[in-house]
KOLTORPA-654583 format. One record per residue (C-alpha): residue in one letter; x, y, z. Coordinates in steps of 0.5 Angstrom, whole numbers, always signed. Example, Ala and Ser with C-alpha at 12.3 -4.5 7.8 and 13.67 -1.06 7.14 Angstrom:
REC  mikol      x      y      z
REC      A    +25     -9    +16
REC      S    +27     -2    +14
This chain:
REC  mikol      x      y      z
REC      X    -49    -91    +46
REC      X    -42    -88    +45
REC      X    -36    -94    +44
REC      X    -33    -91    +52
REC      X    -40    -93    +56
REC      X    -40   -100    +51
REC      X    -34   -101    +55
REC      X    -36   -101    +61
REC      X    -41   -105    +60
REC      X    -37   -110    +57
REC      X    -31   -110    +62
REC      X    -35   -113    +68
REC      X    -36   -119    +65
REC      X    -28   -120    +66
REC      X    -27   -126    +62
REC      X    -21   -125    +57
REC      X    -26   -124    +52
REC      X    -29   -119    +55
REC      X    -22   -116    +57
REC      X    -21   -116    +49
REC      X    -27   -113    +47
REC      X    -27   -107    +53
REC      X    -20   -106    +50
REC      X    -22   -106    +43
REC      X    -28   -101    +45
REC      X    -23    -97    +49
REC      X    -18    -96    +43
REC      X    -24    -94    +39
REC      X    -26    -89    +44
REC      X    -19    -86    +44
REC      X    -17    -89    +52
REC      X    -12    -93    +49
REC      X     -8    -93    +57
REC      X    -13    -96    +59
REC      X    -14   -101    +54
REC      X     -7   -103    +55
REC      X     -8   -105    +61
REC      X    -14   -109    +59
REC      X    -10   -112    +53
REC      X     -4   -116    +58
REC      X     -9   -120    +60
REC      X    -10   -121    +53
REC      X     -2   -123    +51
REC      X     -3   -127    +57
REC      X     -7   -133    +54
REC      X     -7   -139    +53
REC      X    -12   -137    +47
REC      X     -8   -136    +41
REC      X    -13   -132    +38
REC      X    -15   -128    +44
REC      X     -6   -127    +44
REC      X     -7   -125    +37
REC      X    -12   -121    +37
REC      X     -9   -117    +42
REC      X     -2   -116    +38
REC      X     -5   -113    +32
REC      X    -11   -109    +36
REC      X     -3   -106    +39
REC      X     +1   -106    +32
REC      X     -8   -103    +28
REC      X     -6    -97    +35
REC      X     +1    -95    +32
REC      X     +0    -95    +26
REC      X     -5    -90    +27
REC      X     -1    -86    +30
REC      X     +4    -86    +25
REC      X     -1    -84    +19
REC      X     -3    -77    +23
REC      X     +5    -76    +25
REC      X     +6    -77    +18
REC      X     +9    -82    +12
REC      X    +14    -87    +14
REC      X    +19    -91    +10
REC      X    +18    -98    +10
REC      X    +24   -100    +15
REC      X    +20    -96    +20
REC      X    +15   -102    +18
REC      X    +17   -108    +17
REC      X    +18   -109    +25
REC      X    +11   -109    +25
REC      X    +10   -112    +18
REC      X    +13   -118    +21
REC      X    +10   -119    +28
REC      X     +4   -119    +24
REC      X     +6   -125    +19
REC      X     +8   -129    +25
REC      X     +2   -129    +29
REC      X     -2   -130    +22
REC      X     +2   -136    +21
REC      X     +1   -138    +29
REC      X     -7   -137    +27
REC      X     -7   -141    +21
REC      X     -2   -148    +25
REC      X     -6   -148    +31
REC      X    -12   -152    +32
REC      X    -17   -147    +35
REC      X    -24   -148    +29
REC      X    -28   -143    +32
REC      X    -31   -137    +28
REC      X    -27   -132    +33
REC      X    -21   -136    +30
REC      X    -23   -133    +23
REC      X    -25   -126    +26
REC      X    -19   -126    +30
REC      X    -15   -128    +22
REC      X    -19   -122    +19
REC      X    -17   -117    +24
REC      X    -10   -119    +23
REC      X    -10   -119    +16
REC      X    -14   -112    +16
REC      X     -8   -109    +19
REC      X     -2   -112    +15
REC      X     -6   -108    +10
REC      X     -6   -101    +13
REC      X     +2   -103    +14
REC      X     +3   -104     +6
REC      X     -1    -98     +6
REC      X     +3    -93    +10
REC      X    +10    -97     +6
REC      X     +7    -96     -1
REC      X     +7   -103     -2
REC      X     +0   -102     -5
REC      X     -1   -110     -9
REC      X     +1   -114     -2
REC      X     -5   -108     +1
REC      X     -9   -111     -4
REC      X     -8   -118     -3
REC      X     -9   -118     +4
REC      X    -15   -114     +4
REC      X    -18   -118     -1
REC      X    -16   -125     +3
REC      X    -19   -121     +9
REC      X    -26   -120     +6
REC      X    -27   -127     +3
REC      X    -26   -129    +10
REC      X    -30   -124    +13
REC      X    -37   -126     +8
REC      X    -39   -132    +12
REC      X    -37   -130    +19
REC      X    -42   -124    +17
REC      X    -38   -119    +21
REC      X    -41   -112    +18
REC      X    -36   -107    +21
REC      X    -30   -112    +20
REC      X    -32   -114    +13
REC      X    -34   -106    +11
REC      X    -27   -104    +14
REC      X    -24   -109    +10
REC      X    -27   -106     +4
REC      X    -24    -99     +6
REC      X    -18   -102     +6
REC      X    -18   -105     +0
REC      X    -21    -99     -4
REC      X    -15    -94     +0
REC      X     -9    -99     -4
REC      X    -12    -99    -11
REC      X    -13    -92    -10
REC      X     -6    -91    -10
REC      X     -4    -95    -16
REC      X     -9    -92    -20
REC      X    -15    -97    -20
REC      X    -19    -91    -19
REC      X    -26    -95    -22
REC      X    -25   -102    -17
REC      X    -24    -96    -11
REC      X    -30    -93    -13
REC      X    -34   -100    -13
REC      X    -31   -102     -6
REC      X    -34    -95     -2
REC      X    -41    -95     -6
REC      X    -40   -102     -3
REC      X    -39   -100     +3
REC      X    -46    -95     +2
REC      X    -49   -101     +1
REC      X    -49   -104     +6
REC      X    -56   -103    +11
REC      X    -52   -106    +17
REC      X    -46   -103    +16
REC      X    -45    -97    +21
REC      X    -46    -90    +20
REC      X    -38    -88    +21
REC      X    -37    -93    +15
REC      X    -41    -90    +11
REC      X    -40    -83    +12
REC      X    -33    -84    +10
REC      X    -35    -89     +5
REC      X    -39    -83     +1
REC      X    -35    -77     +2
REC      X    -29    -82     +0
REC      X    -34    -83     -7
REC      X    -34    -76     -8
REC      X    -27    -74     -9
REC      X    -27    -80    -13
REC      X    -33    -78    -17
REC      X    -29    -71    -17
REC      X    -23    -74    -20
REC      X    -26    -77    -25
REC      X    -29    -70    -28
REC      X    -36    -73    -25
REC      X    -37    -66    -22
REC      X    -45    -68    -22
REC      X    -44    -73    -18
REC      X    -40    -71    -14
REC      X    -44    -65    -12
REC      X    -51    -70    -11
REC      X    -48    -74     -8
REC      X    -44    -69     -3
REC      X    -52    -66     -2
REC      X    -54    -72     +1
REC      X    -49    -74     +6
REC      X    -49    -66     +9
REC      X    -58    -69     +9
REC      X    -56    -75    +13
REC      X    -50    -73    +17
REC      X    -50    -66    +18
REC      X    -44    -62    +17
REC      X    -39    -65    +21
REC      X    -31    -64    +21
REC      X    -31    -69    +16
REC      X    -37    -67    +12
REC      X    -33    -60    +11
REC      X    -27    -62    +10
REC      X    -28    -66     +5
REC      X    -34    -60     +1
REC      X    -29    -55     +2
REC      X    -24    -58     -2
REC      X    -29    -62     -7
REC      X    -30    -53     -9
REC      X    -23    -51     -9
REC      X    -22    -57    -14
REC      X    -27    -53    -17
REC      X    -24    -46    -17
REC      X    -30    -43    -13
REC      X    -28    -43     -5
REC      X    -27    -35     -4
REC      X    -21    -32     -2
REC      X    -23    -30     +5
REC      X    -26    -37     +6
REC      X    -22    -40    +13
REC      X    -19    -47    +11
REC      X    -22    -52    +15
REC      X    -16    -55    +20
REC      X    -15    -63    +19
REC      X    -12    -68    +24
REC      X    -11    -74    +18
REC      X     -9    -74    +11
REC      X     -7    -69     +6
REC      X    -13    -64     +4
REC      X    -12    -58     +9
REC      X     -6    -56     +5
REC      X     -8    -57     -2
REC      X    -15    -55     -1
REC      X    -10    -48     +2
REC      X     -5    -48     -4
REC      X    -12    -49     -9
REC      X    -15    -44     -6
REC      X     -9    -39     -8
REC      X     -8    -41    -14
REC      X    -14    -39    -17
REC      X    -13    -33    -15
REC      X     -7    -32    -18
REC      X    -10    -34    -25
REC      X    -12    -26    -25
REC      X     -5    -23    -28
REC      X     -6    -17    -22
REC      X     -5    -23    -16
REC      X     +2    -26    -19
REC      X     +4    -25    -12
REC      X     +0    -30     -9
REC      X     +4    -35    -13
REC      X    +10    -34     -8
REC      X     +5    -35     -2
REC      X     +2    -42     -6
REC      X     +9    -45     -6
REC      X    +10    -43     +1
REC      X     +4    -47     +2
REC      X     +7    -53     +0
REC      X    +15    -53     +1
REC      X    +18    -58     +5
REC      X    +12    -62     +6
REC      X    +10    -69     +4
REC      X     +4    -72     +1
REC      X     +1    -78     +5
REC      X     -1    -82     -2
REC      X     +1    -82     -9
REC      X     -7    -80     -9
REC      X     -5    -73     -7
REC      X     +2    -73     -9
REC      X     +0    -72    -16
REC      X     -4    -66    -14
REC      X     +1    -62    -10
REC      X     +6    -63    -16
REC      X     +2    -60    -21
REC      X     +0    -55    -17
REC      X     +7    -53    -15
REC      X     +8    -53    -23
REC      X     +4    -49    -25
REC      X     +5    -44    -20
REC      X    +13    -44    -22
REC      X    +10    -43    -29
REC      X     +6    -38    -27
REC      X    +12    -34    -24
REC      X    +16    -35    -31
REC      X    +21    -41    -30
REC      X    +19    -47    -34
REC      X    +26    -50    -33
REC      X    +24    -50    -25
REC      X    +17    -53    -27
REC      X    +18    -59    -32
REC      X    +24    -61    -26
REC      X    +17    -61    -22
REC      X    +14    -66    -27
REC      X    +19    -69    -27
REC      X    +17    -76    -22
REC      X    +10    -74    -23
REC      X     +6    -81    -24
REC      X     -1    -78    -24
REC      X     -7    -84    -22
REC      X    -13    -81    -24
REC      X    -17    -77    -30
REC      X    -17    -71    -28
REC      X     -9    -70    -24
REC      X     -7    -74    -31
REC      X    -11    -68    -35
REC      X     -8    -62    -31
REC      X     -1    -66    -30
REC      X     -1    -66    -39
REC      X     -3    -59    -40
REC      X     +3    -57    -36
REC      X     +7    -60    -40
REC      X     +5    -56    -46
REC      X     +5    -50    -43
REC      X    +11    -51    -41
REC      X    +13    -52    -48
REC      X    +10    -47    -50
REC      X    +13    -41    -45
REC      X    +18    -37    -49
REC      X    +23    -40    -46
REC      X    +20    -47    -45
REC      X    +23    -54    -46
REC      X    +19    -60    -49
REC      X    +20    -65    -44
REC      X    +16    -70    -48
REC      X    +14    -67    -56
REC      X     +8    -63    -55
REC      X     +4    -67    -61
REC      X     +5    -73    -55
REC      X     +3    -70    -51
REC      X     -4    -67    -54
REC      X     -5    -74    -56
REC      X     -5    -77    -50
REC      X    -10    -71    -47
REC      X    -15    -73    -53
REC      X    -14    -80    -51
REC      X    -16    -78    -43
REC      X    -21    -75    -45
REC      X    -25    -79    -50
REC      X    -24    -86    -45
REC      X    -27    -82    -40
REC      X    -32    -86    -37
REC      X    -39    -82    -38
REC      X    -41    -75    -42
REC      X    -41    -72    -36
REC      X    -34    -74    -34
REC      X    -31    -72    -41
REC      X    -35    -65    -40
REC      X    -32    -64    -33
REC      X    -25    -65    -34
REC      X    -25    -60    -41
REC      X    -28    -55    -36
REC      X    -23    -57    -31
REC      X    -18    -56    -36
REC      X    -20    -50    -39
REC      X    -21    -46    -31
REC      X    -13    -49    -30
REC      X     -9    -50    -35
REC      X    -13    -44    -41
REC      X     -7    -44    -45
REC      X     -6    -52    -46
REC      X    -13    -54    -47
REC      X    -14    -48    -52
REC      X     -8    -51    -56
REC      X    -11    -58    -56
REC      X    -18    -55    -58
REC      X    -15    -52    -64
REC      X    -11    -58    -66
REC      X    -11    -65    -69
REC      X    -13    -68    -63
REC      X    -19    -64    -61
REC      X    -25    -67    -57
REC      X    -32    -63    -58
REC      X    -32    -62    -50
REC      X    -26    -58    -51
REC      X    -27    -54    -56
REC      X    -34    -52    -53
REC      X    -29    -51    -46
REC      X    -24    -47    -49
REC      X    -25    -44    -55
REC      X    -28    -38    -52
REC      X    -22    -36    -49
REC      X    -18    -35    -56
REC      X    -19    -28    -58
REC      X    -22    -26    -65
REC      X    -20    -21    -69
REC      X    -25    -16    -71
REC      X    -28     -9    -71
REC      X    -28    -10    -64
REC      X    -24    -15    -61
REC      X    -28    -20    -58
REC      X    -27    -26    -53
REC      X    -31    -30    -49
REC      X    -37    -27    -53
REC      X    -36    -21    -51
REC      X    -34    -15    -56
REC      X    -28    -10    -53
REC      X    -27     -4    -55
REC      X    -19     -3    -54
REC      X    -15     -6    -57
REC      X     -8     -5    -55
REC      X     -8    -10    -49
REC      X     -9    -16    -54
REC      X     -3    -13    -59
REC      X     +1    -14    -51
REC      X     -1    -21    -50
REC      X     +0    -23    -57
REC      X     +7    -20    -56
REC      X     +9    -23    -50
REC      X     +6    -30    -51
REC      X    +13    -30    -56
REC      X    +17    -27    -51
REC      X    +18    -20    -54
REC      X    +18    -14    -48
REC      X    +11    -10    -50
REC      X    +11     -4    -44
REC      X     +8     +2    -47
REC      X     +9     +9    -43
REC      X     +3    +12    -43
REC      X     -3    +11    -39
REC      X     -7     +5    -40
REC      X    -12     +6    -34
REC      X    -18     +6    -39
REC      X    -15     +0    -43
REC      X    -15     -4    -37
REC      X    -21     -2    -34
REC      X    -25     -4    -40
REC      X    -21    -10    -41
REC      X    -22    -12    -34
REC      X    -29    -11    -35
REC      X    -30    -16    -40
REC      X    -26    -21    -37
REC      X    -28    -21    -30
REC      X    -35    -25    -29
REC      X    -39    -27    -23
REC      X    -36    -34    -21
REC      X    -39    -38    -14
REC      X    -39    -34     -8
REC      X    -33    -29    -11
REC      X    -31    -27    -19
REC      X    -26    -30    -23
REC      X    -22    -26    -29
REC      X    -23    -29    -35
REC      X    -16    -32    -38
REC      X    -15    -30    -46
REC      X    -10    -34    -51
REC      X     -7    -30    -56
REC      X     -8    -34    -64
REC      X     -2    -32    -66
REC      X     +2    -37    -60
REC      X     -2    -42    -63
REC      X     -1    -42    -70
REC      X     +6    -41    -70
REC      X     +6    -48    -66
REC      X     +2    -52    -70
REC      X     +7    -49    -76
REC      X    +12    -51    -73
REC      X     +9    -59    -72
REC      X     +7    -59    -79
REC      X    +14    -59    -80
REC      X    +16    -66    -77
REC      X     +8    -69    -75
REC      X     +5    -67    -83
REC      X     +0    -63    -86
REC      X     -6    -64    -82
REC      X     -2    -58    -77
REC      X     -1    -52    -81
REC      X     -8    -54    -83
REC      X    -10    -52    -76
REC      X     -6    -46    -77
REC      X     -8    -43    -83
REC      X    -16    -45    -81
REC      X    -14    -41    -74
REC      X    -10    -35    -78
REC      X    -18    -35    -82
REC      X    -22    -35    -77
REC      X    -19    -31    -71
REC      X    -12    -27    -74
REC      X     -5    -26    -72
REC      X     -3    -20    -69
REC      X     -9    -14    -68
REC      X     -8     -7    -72
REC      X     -8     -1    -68
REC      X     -9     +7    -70
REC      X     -3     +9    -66
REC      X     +5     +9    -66
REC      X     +5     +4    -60
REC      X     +9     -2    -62
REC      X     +8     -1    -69
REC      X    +14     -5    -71
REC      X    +14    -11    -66
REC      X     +6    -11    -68
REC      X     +8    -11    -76
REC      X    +15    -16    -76
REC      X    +11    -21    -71
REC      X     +5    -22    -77
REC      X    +10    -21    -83
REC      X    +14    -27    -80
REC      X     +8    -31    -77
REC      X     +4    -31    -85
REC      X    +11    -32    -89
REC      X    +11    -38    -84
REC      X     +4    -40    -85
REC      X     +6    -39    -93
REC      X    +12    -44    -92
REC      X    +16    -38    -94
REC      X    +21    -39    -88
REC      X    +22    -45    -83
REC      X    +21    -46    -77
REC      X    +28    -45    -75
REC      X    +29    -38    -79
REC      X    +23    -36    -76
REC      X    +27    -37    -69
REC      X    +33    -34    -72
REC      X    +28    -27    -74
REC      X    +25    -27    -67
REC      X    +32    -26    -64
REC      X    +34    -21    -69
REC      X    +28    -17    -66
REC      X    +28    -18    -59
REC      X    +35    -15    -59
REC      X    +32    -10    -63
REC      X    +27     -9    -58
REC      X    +32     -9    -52
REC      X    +36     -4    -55
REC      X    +31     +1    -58
């Protein structure tokens, strides 16, 4: 029975309850005229609690048509905030003991909540979403209880108490009695969260069974597509589902286009990834944190590191896998040419090993290595490489590292041509390496071996020159002790430096680039020389 026909079959009754629970149907129905004249009988009692009731189902409707128009500031709640304070304080000094009294309590609670909510005063959200549970339990009030504990999982999600929201939604799945809207939420909720969390496997199984037991409704979709953009796996030509509440239309858009970017020959859809997020703001510090690092790494992509790390700036990751990716940008970004560390890069690969290894399962450590390596390649290869590696991340990102030999060999996988990877290496160190002549058979055979089945689609391997890595790691031995140019020379071994070619295209930037790398490894030159030479030959470059 839909909540409009329960209405109608409550409201004849005319009692002031009735009144109240037709009304409270109606809103739910989204007949809200119609429930308001059913509530002014209801702000007419005498009955506090029915009063009460009635003000917090009108403040719970306000409050949701403020979260579908957008964030708001705590001034444009703290009106509501403090009705809300007073009718409670009404309900608990008066002398009405029934149980209706304590629903009437509950409900008023659960609304304070929703109102921090939206204010971002997460803490008070909590706390009065766990006083609103407690007093629930004995009522035995499913659906308020449930809603209670919704409420309370939202909150902690937002300060990062990921974990205990996780426990509050597999709650709410839990519960036979509690209806099948709660519960749909309640899954679909736990698989963004097992997602951000790097339990991709979980995710996926449990994704299985809510589209078994609840179809593919609006929600179920939404929430399916953007679980595969998190992923890198939702094709180009995939129509983003449109999504009245909440922010993941947006990002699942953005992420769409950004994993189309990672192939060298669509960097103009960084532009496009941008636009997709200019001037918006995220309803949750939850989403705030993906948008930021997407907006980043797309800036970075684009070749403006300043504008990036500005980006990053405010950036307060709460979860595994945005703090991961938010790490790895920074390094990249420290990394670039003409990067900025915006903390120092060992920091920042301690801080990426200490994500990794306090995961809570080897599924999550996995899952946040593969992540790492689809999104941020060079960052994760960087740490893989260093003092502070972690076996997932070797197994994830090593294979992008290309090796030097007879042929080059990357990701498994021998090529024939070699000039390519003398560019990337040249490059990566800011060094103009534009040949002129025809590379159309070199890129062929590169895009070849890079370019695999991925999903529905293809995915563009990415390829982390040695060298980059190795001059890093040197120059961190110089302040952070031995154990870096260890990492250095152990790459140099096992990888190279610059590749070899037969021909007379970038010879010289080839050959003073290498020389500079191994009297670097040598300790023959510091760090700062080495910055002094490579100037030297930049210029020289520029002027050629």
């Amino acid at each position: 029975m839909s909540f409009l026909d329960s209405a109608r079959k409550v409201l004849p009754f005319g009692t002031e309850m009735a009144h109240l629970r037709g009304a409270t149907l109606l809103e739910y129905a989204g007949h809200w005229d119609e429930a308001l004249e059913n509530l002014k009988v209801c702000l007419l009692s005498q009955n506090v609690a029915i009063r009460s009731y009635a003000l917090a189902l009108m403040v719970f409707n306000e409050a949701k048509a403020r979260r579908t128009a957008g964030p708001h500031d705590a001034s444009l709640v703290d009106p509501a905030v403090d009705t809300l304070l007073e009718v409670l304080s009404a309900l608990r000094s008066g002398r009405d003991s029934s149980d209706f009294s304590l629903e009437a309590e509950v409900f008023v609670l659960y609304n304070l909540c929703s109102l921090y909510t939206m204010s971002r005063h997460y803490r008070k959200a909590m706390q009065v979403a766990g006083e609103a549970i407690y007093i629930s339990l004995p009522l035995k009030t499913t659906n308020l209880t449930s809603a209670a504990r919704m409420s309370y999982a939202l909150a902690a999600l937002n300060i990062g108490q990921t974990h205990e929201a996780l426990q509050e939604y597999q709650r709410v799945m839990n519960i036979p009695t509690a209806n099948g809207r709660q519960k749909l939420l309640a899954a679909l909720n736990c698989c963004t969260l097992h997602a951000a969390h790097g339990e991709d496997v979980s995710a996926a199984r449990l994704m299985d069974r809510v589209r078994e037991q609840h179809g593919d409704g609006e929600e179920v979709r939404i929430t399916w597509q953007y679980l595969r953009a998190v992923d890198g796996l939702l094709p180009p030509d995939e129509q983003v589902y449109s999504c009245s509440e909440g922010d993941t239309e947006r990002l699942t858009r953005a992420l769409q286009l950004l994993v189309q970017s990672t192939d060298p020959r669509n960097k103009g859809l960084l532009a496009d990834t941008l636009a997709e997020l200019k001037n918006w703001q995220p309803r949750s510090q939850f989403s705030d944190a993906v948008a930021q690092w997407i907006q980043s790494s797309a800036l970075l992509k684009q070749g403006k590191p300043f504008l990036a790390a500005q980006r990053l700036e405010l950036a307060q990751p709460l979860y595994p896998l945005a703090q991961v990716l938010t790490l790895a940008t920074k390094i990249e970004i420290a990394l670039h040419p003409e990067g900025v560390e915006t903390e120092p890069l060992a920091d920042l690969a301690r801080q990426v090993q200490r994500v990794l290894r306090t995961a809570a399962s080897p599924e999550a450590r996995n899952g946040l290595a593969e992540k790492l390596a689809l999104w941020q390649p060079l960052a994760a290869a960087f740490v893989a490489m260093s003092p502070y590696s972690t076996s997932e991340l070797v197994d994830a990102a090593m294979p992008a590292i290309f090796v030097d030999g007879k042929p080059i060999q990357v990701h498994g996988v021998p090529v024939p041509s070699r000039l390519p990877f003398v560019q990337l290496s040249l490059e990566a160190f800011g060094i103009e390496a534009t040949v002129h002549r025809d590379q159309s058979v070199e890129r062929e055979r590169m895009n070849s071996a890079l370019t695999v089945p991925w999903g529905q689609g293809q995915r563009r391997l990415p390829v982390v020159p040695p060298a980059l890595l190795i001059f890093h790691y040197v120059r961190l031995a110089e302040t952070e002790g031995p154990l870096w140019r260890m990492a250095g020379r152990e790459l140099a071994n096992s990888h190279g430096l610059i590749p070899v070619t037969m021909g007379a295209n970038l010879r010289m930037e080839r050959l003073r680039l290498s020389e500079l790398l191994a009297q670097l490894l040598d300790e023959q030159i510091t760090t700062v020389q080495f910055r002094q030479q490579l100037s030297m030959l930049k210029q020289g470059v520029k002027t050629a």
